[in-house]
C-alpha positions in Angstrom: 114.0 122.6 79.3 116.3 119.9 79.6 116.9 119.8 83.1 113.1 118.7 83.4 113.0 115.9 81.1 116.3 114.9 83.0 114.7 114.9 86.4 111.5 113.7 84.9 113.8 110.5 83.3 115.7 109.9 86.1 112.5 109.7 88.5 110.6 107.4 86.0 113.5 105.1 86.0 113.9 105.3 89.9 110.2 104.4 90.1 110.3 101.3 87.6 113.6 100.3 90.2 111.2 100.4 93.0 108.4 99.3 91.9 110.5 95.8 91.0 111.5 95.7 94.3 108.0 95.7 96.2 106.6 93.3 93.4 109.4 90.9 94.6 108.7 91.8 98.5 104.6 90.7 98.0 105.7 88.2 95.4 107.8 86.6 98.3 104.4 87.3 100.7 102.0 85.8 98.6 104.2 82.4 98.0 104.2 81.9 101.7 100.5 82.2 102.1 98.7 82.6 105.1 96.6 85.3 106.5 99.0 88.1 106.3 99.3 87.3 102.1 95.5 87.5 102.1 95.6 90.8 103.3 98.3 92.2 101.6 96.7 91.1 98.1 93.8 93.0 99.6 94.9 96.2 100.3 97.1 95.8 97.0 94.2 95.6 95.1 92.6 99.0 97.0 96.3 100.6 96.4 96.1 100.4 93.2 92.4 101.5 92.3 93.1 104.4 94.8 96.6 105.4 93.4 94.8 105.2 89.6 91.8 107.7 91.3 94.7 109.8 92.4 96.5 110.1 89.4 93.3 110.7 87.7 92.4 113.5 89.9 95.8 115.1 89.2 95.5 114.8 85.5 92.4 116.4 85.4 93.3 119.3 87.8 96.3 120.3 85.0 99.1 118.5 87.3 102.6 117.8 85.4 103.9 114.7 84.7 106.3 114.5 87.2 104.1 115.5 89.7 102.0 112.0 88.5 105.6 110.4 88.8 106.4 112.0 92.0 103.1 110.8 93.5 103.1 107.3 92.6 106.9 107.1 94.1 106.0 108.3 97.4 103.6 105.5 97.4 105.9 102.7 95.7 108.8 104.1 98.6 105.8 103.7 101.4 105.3 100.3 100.2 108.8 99.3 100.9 109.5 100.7 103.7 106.2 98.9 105.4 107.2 95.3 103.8 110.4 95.2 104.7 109.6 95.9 108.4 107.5 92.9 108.5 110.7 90.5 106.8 
């Protein structure tokens, strides 16, 4: 029982550690302006309301917690990865 809030703790706090990092990638994008910022606060926008459906979805379907958690990671971790190709 422990072991799963553990993991469940440890993957919250890894999310809220990436998450600052890609708000400080787009951050960076959006003070430079320009097409490319346009487009990322576009498909930011669409991110979110599609990550919220997801999580929604998973809720309702009896998903864990940590699956939520897991989910929106592998989303935050895509996120990075993509805009720190285009630095």
């Amino acid at each position: 029982m422990l072991f799963g809030w553990w993991t469940m703790s440890m993957d919250m706090s890894l999310l809220a550690m990436e998450a600052q990092g890609v708000i400080l990638q787009r951050l960076t994008m959006l003070s430079m302006g320009g097409p490319a910022a346009q487009m990322e606060a576009q498909r930011m926008v669409t991110e979110k309301v599609f990550a919220a459906g997801e999580a929604m979805m998973l809720v309702a379907s009896g998903a864990s917690n940590g699956k939520v958690i897991r989910n929106y990671r592998r989303k935050v971790q895509a996120n990075a990865t993509r805009l720190s190709k285009r630095a």
